[in-house]
MILUMMI-263928 format. One line per 10 residues: number of its first residue (from 1); their letters; for each residue x, y, z of C-alpha. Coordinates in steps of 0.001 Angstrom, whole numbers. Each point is the difference from the previous one (the first is absolute). Layout:
! residues N
NUM> A> X Y Z; ...
END
This chain:
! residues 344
1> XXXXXXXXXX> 6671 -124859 66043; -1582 3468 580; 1918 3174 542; 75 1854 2989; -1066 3591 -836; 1059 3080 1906; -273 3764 -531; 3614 1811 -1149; 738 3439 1553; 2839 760 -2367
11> XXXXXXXXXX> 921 2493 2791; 87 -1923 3423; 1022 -3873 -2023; 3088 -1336 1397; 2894 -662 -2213; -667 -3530 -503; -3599 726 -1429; 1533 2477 -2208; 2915 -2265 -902; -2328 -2651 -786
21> XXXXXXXXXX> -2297 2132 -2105; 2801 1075 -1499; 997 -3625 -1483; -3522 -366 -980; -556 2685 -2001; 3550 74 -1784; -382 -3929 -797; -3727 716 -1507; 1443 3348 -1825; 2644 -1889 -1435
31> XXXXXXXXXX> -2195 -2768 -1451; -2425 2429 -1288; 2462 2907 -1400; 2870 -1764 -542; 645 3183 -2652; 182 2506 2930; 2661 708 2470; -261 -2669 3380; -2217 1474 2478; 2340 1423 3539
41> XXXXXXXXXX> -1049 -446 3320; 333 4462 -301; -2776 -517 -2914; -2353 -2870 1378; -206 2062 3964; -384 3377 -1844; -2739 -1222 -2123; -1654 -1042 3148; 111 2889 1395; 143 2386 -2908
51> XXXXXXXXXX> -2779 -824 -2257; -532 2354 -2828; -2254 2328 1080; -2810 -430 -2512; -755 -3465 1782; -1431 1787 3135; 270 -1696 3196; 459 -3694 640; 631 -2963 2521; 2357 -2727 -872
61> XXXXXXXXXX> -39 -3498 1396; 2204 -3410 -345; -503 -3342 -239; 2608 -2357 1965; 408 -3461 -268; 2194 -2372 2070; 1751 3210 1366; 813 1401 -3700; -1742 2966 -1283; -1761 -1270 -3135
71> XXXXXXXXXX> -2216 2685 -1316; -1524 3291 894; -3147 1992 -1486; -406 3373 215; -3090 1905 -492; -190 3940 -1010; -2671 2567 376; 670 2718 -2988; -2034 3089 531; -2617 2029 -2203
81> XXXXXXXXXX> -957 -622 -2863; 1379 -3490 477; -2002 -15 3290; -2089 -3382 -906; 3638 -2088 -705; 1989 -2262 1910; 3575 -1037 -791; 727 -3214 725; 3465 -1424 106; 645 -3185 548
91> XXXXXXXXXX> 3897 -1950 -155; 1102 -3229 385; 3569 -1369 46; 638 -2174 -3616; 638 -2951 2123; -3218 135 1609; -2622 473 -3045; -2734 -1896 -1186; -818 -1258 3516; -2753 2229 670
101> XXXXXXXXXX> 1484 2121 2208; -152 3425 -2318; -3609 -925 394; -12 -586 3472; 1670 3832 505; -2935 1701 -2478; -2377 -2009 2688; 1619 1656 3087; -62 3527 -1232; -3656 6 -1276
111> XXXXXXXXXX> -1314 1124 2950; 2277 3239 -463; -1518 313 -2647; -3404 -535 468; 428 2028 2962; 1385 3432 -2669; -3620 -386 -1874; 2183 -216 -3078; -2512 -1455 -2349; 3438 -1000 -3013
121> XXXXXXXXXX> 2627 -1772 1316; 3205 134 -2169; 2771 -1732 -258; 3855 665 -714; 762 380 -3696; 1497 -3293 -1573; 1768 -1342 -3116; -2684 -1677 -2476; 1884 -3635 331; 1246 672 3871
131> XXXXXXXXXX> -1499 -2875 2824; -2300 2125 1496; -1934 913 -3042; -1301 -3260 -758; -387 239 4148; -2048 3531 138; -2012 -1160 -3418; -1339 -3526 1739; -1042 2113 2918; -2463 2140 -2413
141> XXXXXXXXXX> 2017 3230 -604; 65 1656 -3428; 2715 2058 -1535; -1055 3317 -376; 3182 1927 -1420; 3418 -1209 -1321; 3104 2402 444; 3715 -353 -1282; 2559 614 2689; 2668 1488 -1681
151> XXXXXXXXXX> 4022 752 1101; 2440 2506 -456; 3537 -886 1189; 1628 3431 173; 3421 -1677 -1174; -1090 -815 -2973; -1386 3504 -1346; 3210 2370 -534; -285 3747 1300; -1254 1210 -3336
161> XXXXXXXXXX> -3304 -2423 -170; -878 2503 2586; 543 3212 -1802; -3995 775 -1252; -618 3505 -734; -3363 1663 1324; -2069 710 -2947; -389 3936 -689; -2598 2128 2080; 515 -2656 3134
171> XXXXXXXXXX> 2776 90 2383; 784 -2810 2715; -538 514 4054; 1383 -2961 2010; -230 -335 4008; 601 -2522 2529; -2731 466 3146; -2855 1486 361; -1723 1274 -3613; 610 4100 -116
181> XXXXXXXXXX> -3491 1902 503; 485 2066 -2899; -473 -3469 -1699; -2174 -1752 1803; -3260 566 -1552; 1067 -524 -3585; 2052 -2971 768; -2446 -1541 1858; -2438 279 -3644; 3275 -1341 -1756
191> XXXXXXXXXX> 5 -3432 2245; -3663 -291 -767; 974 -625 -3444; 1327 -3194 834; -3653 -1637 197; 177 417 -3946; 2112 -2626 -4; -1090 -3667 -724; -1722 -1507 3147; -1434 -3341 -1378
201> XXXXXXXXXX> -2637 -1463 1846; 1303 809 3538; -1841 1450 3102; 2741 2007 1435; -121 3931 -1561; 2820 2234 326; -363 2905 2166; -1929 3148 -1682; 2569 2372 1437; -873 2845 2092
211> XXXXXXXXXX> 2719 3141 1374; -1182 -1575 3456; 632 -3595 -1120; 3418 1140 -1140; 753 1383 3309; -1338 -3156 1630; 2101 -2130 -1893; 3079 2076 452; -305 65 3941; -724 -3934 -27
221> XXXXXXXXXX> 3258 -699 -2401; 2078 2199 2325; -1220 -1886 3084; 482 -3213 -1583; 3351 733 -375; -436 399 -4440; 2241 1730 -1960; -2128 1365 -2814; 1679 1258 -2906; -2323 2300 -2775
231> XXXXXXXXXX> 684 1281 -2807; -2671 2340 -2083; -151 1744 -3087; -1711 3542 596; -1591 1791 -3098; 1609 3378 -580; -2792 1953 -991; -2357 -935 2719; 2415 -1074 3296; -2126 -3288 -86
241> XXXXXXXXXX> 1325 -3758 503; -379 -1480 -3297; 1554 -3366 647; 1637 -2095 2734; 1878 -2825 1283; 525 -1159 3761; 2527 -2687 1457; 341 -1352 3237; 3331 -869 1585; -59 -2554 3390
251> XXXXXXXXXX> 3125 129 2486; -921 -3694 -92; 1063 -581 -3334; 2630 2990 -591; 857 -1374 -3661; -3667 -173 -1388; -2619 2110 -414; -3396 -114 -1301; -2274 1958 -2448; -3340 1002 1488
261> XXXXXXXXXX> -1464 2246 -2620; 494 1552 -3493; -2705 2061 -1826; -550 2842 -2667; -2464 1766 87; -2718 -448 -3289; 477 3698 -1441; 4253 -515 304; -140 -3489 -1385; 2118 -883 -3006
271> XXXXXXXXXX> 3240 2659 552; 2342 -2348 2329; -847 1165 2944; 81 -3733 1617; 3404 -767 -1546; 1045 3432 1299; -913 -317 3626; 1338 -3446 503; 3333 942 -1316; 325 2759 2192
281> XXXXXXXXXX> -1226 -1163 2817; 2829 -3226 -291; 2626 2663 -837; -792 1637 3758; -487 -3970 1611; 3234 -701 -1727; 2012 3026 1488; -1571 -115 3286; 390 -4232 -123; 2566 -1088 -1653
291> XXXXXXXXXX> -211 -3497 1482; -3413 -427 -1518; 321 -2817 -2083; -3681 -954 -678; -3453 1423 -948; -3389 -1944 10; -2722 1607 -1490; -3380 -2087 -973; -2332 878 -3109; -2705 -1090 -1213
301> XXXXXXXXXX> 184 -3227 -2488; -2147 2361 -2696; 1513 2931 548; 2937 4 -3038; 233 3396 104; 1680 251 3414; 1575 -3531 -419; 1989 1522 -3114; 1054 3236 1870; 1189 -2039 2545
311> XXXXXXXXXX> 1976 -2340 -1974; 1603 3166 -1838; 1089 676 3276; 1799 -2560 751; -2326 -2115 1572; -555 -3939 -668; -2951 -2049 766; 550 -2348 2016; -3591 -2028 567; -3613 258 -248
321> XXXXXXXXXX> -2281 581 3237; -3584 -1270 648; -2679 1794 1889; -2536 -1756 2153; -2580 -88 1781; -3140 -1201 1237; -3283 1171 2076; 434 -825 3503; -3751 -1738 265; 1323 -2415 -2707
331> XXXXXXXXXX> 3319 -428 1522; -1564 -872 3712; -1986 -2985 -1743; 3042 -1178 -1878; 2179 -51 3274; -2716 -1942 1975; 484 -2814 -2752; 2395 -2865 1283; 3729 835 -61; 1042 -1072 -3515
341> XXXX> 3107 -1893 375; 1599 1295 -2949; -110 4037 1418; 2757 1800 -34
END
């Protein structure tokens, strides 16, 4: 049996589409996270048509069999200076896998992506032992980059876990919205600091941060409907952004919310500064959300430094997360091979 394929417009899909994508993606979440809290229909529609922002644009499609929505694939179009990737997502209900039909979705969508110009084409980070590795690996992609996905459950850390003084000569500047322009320019250099960090072998850079990137992003969050919450440690002496930390908050999943970047800069390296700004930006989350009951922030698997601070925090790790991906040229001659039977 084949799938019949059709494009998803989160927006205009009736409500048995979305009902039905719903099921879908909560049944594969729960076989592939079982650690994590079940996926809601608010969650699995918002993703849809929420996607972090960093993804850039993207078209969605799903894969229906005998009337039951069995799959989807998404693919995403992230912007400068990840200009030459494609994100490629592909899903398939539990009950459904190793019939070929995850392959059969990655087939459909190729044209999308031949169509970008995206010369990498990368798929959605996966546990080491999870189906779909052994899946993406037979298909010719490499891993390029391993992350831990850590938790916090805000229950679990009493009030005072949160009490982290500022070292001396910095004081903390928190905001929710747009970044202040008095800031801008020095904060923007303190989020380029986060391409210090530990990349592995992975095509996809971080942003170097300009004022008028910073200003982008801020208008795009605000559209998207983003709750950004910042918190930055300014330098006394100077008036300059010498560290930071940013979290994102979804009305789609009003209990969670998720880390997007922490960095020190080099020359303020080594005082606490990281500890300091995560603290105080969960004391502000905390007040402002008190029915927050989880964080998610992902690190890289090398990076023990940030790993520890984090786990000082609070925070537990809860699994390990593959990076992959594969040149598009070599991917094209691997999909015009024969459906292998055992595919996810």
């Amino acid at each position: 049996m084949t799938l019949d394929i059709r494009p998803l417009d989160p927006y205009r899909a009736d409500q048995e589409t979305l009902d039905g994508y719903h099921l879908m993606r909560a049944a594969a979440w729960a076989a592939d996270f079982p650690e994590d809290p079940p996926m809601t229909r608010e969650a699995a529609v918002g993703r849809l048509r929420t996607p972090p922002v960093h993804e850039g644009p993207g078209r969605t499609w799903t894969g229906h069999l005998g009337g039951r929505l069995a799959g989807s694939a998404r693919v995403s179009l992230p912007e400068a200076p990840n200009e030459g990737i494609a994100w490629v997502e592909v899903h398939v209900h539990p009950e459904l896998r190793r019939r070929g039909f995850g392959t059969e979705l990655l087939r459909s969508v190729l044209p999308a992506v031949l169509e970008s110009g995206r010369g990498t084409v990368f798929g959605l980070p996966m546990k080491p032992d999870a189906a779909a590795a052994s899946w993406v690996a037979g298909l010719g992609f490499d891993v390029t980059h391993s992350t831990v996905m850590q938790l916090l459950r805000t229950t679990e850390v009493p009030a005072r876990g949160w009490e982290v003084p500022v070292p001396d000569g910095y004081r903390l500047v928190q905001w929710t919205g747009p970044t202040p322009e008095e800031l801008v320019e020095s904060y923007a250099l303190a989020r380029r600091a986060v391409n210090d960090a530990p990349q592995g072998r992975t095509s996809y850079r971080a942003p170097r941060w300009t004022a008028d990137q910073i200003r982008t992003e801020d208008r795009e969050v605000a559209e998207a409907g983003i709750e950004p919450w910042v918190a930055v440690a300014v330098e006394e002496a100077t008036g300059q952004v010498a560290g930071m930390h940013v979290v994102h908050h979804y009305q789609h999943r009003p209990a969670h919310a998720f880390v997007q970047d922490t960095a020190v800069l080099a020359a303020h390296r080594g005082r606490g500064l990281g500890r300091a700004v995560k603290a105080g930006l969960m004391r502000q989350l905390l007040a402002r959300r008190p029915d927050l009951e989880l964080v998610f922030t992902t690190t890289a698997a090398t990076n023990t430094h940030m790993i520890d601070i984090n786990h000082a925090l609070g925070y537990r790790t809860a699994r390990t997360m593959n990076w992959v991906e594969i040149p598009t040229a070599r991917l094209v001659e691997r999909l015009a091979q024969p459906l292998d039977e055992r595919s996810s």
